[in-house]
C-alpha positions as semicolon CSV with decimal commas, in nm:
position;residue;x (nm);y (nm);z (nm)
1;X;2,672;0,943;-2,068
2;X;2,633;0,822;-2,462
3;X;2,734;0,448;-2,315
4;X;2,363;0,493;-2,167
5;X;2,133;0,608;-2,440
6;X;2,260;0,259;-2,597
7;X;1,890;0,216;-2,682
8;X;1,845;0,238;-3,055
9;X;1,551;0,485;-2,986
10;X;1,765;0,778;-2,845
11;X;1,967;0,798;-3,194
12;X;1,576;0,787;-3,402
13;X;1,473;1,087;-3,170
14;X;1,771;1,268;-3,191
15;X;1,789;1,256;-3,540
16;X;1,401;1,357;-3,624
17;X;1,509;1,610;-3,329
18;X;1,766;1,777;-3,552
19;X;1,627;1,656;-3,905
20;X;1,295;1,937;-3,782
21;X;1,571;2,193;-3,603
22;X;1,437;2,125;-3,207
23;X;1,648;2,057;-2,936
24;X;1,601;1,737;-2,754
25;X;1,682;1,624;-2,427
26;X;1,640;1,282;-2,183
27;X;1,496;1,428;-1,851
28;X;1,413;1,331;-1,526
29;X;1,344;0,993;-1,362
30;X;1,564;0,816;-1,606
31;X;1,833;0,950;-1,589
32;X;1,831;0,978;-1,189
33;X;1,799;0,628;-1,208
34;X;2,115;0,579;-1,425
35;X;2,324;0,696;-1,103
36;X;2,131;0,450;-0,899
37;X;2,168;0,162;-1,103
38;X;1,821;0,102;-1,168
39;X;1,693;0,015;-1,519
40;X;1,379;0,235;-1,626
41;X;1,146;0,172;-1,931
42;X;0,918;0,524;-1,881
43;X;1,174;0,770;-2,054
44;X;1,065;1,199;-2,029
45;X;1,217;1,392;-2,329
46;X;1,187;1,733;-2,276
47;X;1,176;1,949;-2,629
48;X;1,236;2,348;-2,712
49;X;0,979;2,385;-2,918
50;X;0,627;2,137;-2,992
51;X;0,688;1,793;-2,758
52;X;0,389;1,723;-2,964
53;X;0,529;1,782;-3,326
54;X;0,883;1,536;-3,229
55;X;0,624;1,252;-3,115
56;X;0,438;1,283;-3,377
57;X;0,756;1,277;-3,614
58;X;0,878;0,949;-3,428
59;X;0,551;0,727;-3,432
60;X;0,534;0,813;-3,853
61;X;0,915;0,681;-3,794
62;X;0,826;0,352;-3,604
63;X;0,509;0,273;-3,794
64;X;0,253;0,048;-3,653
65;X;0,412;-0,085;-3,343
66;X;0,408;0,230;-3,179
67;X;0,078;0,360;-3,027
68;X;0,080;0,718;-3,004
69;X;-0,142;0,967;-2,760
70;X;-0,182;1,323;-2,802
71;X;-0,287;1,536;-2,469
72;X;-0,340;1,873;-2,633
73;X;-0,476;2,025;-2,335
74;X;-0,126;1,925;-2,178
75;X;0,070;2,047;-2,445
76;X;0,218;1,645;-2,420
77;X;0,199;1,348;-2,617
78;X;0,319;0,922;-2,495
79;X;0,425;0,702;-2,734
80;X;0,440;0,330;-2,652
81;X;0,664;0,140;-2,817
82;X;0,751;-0,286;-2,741
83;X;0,841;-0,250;-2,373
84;X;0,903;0,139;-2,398
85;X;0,669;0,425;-2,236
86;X;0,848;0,757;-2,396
87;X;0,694;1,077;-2,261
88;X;0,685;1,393;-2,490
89;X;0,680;1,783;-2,367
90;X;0,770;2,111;-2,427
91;X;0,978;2,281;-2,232
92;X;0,774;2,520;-1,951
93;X;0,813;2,794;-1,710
94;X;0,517;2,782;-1,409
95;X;0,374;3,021;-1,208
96;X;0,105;2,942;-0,927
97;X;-0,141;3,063;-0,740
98;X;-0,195;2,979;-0,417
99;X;-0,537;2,829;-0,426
100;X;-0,408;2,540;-0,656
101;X;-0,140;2,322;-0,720
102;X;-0,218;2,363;-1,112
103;X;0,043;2,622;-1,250
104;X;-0,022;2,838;-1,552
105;X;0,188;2,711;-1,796
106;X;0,368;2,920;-2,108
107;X;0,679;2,798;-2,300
108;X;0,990;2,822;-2,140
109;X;1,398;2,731;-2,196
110;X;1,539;2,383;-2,067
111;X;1,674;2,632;-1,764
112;X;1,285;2,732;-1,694
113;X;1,207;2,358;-1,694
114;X;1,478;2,202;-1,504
115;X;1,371;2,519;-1,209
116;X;1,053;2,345;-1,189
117;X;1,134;2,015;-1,108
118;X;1,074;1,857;-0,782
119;X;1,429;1,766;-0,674
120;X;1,746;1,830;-0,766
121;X;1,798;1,406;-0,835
122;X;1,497;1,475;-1,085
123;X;1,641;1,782;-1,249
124;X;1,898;1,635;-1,452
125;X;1,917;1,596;-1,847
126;X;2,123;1,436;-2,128
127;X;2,149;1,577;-2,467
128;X;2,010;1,447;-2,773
129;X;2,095;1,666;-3,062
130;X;2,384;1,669;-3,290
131;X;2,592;1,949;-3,066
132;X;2,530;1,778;-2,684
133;X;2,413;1,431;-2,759
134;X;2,500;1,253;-2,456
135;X;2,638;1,589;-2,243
136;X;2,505;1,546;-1,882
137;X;2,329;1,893;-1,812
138;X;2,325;1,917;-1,402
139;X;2,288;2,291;-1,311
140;X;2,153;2,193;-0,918
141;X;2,400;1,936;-0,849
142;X;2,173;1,636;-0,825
143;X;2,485;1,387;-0,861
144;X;2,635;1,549;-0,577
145;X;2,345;1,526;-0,433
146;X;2,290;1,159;-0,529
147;X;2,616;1,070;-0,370
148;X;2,585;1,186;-0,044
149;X;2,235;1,050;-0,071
150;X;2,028;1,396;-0,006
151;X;1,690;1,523;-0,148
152;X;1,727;1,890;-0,219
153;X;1,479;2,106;-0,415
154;X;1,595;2,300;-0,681
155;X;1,476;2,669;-0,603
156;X;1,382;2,769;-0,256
157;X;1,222;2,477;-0,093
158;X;0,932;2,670;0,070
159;X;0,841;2,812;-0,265
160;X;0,871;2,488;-0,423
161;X;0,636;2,313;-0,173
162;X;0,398;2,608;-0,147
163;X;0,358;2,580;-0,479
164;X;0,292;2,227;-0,511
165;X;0,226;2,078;-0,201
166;X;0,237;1,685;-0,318
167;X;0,608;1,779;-0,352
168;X;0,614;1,741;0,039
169;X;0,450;1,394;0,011
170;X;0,683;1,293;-0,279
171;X;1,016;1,434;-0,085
172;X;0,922;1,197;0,199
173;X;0,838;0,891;-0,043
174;X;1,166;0,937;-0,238
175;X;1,359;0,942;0,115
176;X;1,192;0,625;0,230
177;X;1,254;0,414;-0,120
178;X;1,614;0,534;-0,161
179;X;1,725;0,590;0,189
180;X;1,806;0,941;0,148
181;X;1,808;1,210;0,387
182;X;1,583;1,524;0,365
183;X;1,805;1,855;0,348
184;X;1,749;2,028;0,668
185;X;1,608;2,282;0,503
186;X;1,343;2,120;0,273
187;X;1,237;1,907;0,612
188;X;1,219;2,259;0,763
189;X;0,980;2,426;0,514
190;X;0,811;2,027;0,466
191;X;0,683;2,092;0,836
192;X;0,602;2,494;0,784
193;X;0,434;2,413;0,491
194;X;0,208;2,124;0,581
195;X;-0,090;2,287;0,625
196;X;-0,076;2,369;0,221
197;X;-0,138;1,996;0,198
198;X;-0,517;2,034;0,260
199;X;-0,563;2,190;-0,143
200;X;-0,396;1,864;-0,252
201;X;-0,668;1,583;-0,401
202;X;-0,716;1,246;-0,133
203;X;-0,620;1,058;-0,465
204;X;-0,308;1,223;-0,513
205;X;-0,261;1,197;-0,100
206;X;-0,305;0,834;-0,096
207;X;-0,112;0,738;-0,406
208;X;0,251;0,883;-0,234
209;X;0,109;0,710;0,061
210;X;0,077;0,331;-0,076
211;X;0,421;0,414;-0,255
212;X;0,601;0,485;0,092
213;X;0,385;0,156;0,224
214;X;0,537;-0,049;-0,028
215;X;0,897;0,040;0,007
216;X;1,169;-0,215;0,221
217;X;1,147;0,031;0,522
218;X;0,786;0,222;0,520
219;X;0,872;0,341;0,871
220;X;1,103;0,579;0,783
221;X;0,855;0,746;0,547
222;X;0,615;0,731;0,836
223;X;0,825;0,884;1,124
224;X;0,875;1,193;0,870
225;X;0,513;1,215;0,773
226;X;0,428;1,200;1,175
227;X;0,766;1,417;1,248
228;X;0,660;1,728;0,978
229;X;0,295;1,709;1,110
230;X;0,158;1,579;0,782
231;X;0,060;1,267;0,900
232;X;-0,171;1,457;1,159
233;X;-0,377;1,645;0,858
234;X;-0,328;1,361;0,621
235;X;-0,458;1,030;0,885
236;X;-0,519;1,197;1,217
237;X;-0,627;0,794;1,331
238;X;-0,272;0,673;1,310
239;X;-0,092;1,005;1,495
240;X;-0,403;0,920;1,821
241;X;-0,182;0,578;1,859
242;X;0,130;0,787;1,954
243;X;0,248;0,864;2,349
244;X;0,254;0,646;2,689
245;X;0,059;0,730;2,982
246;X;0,120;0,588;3,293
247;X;-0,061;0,504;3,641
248;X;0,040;0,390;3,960
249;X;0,340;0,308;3,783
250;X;0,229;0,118;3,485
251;X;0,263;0,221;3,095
252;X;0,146;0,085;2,793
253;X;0,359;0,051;2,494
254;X;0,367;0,328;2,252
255;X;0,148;0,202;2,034
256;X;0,220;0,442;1,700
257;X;0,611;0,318;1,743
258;X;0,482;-0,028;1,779
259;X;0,266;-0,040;1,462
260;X;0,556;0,069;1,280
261;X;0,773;-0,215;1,400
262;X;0,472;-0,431;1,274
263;X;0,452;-0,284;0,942
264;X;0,825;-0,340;0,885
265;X;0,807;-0,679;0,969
266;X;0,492;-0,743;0,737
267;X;0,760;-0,528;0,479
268;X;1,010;-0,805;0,522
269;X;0,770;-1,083;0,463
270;X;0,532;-0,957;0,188
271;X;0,495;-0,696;-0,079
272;X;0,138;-0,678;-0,075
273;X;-0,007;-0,357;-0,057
274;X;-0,324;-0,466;0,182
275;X;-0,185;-0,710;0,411
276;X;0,066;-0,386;0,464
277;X;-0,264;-0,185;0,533
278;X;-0,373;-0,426;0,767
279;X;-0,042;-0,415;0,945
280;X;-0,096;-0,020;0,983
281;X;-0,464;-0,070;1,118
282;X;-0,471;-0,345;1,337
283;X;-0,419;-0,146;1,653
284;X;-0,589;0,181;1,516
285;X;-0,867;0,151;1,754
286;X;-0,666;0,153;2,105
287;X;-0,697;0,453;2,169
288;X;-1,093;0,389;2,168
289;X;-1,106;0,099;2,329
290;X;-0,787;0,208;2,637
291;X;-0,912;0,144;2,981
292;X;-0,686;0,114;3,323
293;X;-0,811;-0,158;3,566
294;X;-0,680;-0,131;3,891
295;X;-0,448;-0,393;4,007
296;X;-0,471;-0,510;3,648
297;X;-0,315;-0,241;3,436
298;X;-0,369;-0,117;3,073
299;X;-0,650;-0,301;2,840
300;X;-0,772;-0,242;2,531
301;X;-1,082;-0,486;2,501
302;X;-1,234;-0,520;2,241
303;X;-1,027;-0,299;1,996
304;X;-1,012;-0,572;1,707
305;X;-1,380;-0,549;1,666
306;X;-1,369;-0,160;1,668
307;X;-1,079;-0,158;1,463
308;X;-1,265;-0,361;1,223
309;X;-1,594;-0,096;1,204
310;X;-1,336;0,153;1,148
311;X;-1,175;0,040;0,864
312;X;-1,427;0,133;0,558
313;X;-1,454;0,528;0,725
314;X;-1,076;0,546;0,729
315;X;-1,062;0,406;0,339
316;X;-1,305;0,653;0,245
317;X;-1,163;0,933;0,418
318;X;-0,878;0,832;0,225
319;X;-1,048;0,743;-0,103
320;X;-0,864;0,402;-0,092
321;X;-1,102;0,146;-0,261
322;X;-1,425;-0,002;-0,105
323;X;-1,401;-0,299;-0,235
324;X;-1,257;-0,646;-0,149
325;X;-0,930;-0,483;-0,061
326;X;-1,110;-0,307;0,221
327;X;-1,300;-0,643;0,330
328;X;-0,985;-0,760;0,311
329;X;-0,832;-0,548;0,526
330;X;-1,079;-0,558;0,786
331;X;-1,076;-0,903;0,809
332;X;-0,759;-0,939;0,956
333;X;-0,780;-0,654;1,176
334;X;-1,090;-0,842;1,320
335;X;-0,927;-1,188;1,354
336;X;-0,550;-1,060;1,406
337;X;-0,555;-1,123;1,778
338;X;-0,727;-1,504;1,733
339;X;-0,396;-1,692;1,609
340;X;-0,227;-1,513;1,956
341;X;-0,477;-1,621;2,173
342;X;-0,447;-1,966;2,033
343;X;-0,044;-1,972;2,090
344;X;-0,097;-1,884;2,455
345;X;-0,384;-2,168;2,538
346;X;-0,395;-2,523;2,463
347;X;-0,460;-2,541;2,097
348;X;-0,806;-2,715;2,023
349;X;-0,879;-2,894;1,698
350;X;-1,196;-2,714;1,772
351;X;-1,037;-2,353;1,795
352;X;-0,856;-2,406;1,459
353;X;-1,098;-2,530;1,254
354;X;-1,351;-2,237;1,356
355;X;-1,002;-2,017;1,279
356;X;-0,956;-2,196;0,966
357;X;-1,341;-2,128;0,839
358;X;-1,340;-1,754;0,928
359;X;-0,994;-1,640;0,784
360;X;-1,061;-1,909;0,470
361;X;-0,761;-1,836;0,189
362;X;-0,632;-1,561;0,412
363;X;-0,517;-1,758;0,670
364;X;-0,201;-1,746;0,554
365;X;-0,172;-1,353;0,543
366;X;-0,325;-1,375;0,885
367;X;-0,049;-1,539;1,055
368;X;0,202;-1,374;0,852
369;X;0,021;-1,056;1,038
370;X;0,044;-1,256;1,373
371;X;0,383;-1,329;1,390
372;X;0,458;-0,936;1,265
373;X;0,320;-0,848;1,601
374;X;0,509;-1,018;1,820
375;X;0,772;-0,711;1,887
376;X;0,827;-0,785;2,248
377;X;1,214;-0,698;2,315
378;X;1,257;-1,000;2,559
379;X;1,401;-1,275;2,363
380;X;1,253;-1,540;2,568
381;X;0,928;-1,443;2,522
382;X;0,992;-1,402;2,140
383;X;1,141;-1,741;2,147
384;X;0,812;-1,889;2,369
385;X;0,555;-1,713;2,086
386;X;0,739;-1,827;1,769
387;X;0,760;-2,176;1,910
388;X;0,370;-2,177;2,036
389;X;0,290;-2,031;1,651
390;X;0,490;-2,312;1,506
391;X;0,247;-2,578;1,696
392;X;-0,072;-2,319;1,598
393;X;0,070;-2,339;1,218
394;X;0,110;-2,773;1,244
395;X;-0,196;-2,755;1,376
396;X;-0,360;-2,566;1,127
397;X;-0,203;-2,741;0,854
398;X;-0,301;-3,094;1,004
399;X;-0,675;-3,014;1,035
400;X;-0,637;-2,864;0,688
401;X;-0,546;-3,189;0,497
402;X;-0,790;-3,404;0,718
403;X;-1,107;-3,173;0,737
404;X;-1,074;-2,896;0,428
405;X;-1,259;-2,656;0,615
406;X;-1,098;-2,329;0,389
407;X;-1,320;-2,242;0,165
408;X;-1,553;-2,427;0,342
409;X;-1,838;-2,568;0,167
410;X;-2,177;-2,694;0,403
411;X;-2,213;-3,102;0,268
412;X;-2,564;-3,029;0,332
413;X;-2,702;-2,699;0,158
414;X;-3,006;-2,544;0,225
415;X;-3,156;-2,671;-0,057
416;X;-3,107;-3,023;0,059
417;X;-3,238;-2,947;0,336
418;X;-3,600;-2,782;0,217
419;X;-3,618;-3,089;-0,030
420;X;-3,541;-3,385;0,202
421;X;-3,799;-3,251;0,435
422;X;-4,022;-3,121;0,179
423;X;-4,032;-2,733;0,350
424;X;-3,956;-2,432;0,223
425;X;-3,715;-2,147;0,329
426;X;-3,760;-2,042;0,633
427;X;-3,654;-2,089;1,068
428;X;-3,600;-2,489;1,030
429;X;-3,403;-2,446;0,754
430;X;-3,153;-2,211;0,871
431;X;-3,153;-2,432;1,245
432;X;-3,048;-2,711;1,096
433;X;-2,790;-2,560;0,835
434;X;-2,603;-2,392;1,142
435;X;-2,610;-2,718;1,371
436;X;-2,443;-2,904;1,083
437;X;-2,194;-2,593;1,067
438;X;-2,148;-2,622;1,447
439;X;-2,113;-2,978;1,451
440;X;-1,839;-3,003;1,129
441;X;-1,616;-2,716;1,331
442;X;-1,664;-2,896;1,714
443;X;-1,527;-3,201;1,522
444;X;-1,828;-3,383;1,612
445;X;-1,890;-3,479;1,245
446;X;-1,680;-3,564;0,952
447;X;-1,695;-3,325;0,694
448;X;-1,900;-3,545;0,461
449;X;-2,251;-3,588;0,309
450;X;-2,342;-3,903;0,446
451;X;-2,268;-3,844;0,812
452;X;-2,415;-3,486;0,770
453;X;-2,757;-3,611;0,572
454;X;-2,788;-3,889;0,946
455;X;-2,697;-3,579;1,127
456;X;-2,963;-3,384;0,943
457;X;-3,260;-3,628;1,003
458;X;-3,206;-3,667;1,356
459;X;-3,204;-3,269;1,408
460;X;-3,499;-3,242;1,167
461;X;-3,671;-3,515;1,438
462;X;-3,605;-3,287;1,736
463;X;-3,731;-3,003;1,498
464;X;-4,067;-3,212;1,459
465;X;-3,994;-3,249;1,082
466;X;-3,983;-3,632;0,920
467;X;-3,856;-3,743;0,575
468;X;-4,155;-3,957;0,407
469;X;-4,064;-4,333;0,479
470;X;-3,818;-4,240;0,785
């Protein structure tokens, strides 16, 4: 393992390690990631003894470039150095109780601190002193266990998620990044556990969450969160999308299944977190909005709008931010059925301008949403939508060069408007703004001052209001 710790920074610590008589080790996430190939700048040295005392020891060593933070409380201490994020602690042996995932902590041996760990893939350690430097310490058989591609706790798995419960949440996120298999044991105690979950923080909840979001595949992390029953305690909304009932011989798709597909196809196309989110909620308010018309069949009318009003009480229930992210969000479950409805009609320059001024700079996201929900397993039909979206995106792109109605601006503002006429704000104002809107978006007016200002004395005439000297 030496060929590894070729950073110049593992020699420094181990020799302030053994210069102060403490024995050092690399732990955790870093060297997991070793075995998979993946190159990590946050680095965990565990210590026998005061984590504390060794960083303290290596920022006098690096002098000013490093930055160095002390966490008494914590018993740790984070130095950053250049690119670096090095992680200090003492070794520690935990015990719980069952009201809280915070263990009382007293000093332990490297053996008491590898016990703790999450997973047996996070439970391994390199040497740093003189005697081991570079000796690969694996006591649970994480390599093995990297190999054949498992995630295996250490101890007893229902102890281990008892005790911390965000273990469960973090056992179904590494599966999902890493495409690794729960043991069937740890999915076992995952799913007899679950209701432990509920002492866990929303925070905490919804940070493991947006991590299994954002990997290649989030469906996988999803069908084991649904599968163990977490998802059901964690964001009952999404598990209410799951099952097909059928009348007089007709069935609706399975909606939860289908929303996955969707997601993974968003995965595929974009990494960003909230277009993700939006790919997760755009259906979520089916179930709501389900109806069965006879001779018809299954409808859901409506559910884009209710999906929409449901989106800031499902981010708060899940302490996700209420900010422009959630707007966000709801945005495009409110508009995600428009660029659909526009592939199956005659497209309108009409239609895509008013598309164009209500999604504004996230039209693109929008139909990158759009075509993500065409999962339809008939290939002719896929063929038929992706060619329809092509004309919707010409369109759209057309209109966008000759019109620029994104970010729309009004050539006439409001203030214009009140001066020309010499009012103030008030009815007239706002009738005139919106038939200038309406007109611009019908295509009954070029998107300019002077044809708007003509546009805006002949309304103001029918309005009973004159310009002095017109």
């Amino acid at each position: 393992m030496k060929k590894h710790l070729h950073n110049p920074i593992f020699k420094t610590i181990a020799g302030l390690a053994d210069a102060i008589g403490l024995d050092a080790y690399v732990i955790g996430g870093f060297v997991r990631d070793i075995y998979l190939g993946r190159e990590k700048k946050d680095i965990d040295i565990v210590v026998i003894g005061s984590g504390i005392v060794l960083a303290e020891k290596l920022k006098k060593k690096l002098g000013e470039d490093a930055h160095l933070s002390v966490f008494k409380n914590f018993g740790t201490a984070q130095i950053k150095y250049h690119d670096l994020e090095i992680e200090f602690v003492g070794a520690r042996k935990e015990s719980y109780d069952r009201n809280s995932r915070k263990p009382v902590v007293e000093n332990g041996t490297l053996e008491d601190d590898q016990n703790r760990r999450d997973f047996t893939i996070n439970a391994l350690a390199i040497g740093l002193t003189k005697n081991n430097f570079g000796t690969l310490l694996d006591p649970f058989g994480g390599v093995a266990d990297m190999e054949a591609k498992i995630i295996r706790t250490p101890l007893d798995p229902d102890i281990t998620y008892s005790d911390d419960p965000l273990r469960m949440m973090r056992a179904i996120r590494f599966s999902t990044q890493l495409n690794f298999t729960i043991e069937e044991n740890s999915l076992k105690a995952i799913s007899s556990n679950k209701e432990r979950i509920q002492i866990v923080s929303k925070e905490r909840i919804s940070d493991e969450l947006n991590k299994i979001i954002l990997a290649k595949q989030p469906s996988i992390g999803f069908k084991l969160l649904f599968d163990t029953g977490l998802l059901h305690l964690i964001f009952p909304q999404m598990t209410h999308l799951q099952g097909v009932e059928t009348i007089n011989g007709k069935s609706h798709k399975d909606n939860f299944y289908h929303t996955l597909e969707v997601l993974d196809n968003v995965a595929r196309k974009s990494d960003n977190l909230w277009l993700r989110w939006a790919a997760i909620l755009h259906d979520i308010a089916k179930p709501a909005t389900k109806r069965f018309e006879s001779g018809h069949g299954w409808t859901f009318h409506g559910h884009e709008d209710k999906g929409a009003r449901m989106v800031p009480q499902i981010f708060a229930d899940l302490k996700l931010p209420l900010n422009e992210k959630m707007k966000y969000v709801q945005k495009l479950v409110l508009l995600h059925l428009r660029p659909i409805v526009l592939a199956k009609t005659e497209i309108t320059d009409s239609a895509v301008r008013r598309l164009l001024f209500d999604a504004n700079d996230d039209i693109d996201d929008l139909m990158t949403l759009c075509a993500a929900d065409i999962t339809t397993k008939n290939p002719n039909k896929v063929q038929r939508y992706l060619k329809n979206f092509e004309q919707v995106q010409l369109k759209l792109k057309d209109l966008e060069e000759r019109d620029k109605i994104r970010n729309w601006q009004p050539p006439i503002s409001g203030e214009d408007i009140m001066k020309a006429f010499n009012i103030k704000a008030g009815r007239e104002v706002g009738i005139i703004k919106n038939a200038i809107r309406e007109a611009v978006l019908d295509g009954h007016l070029q998107n300019n001052y002077e044809e708007a200002f003509q546009f805006m004395v002949a309304k103001g005439k029918e309005l009973g209001l004159t310009i002095e000297g017109k």
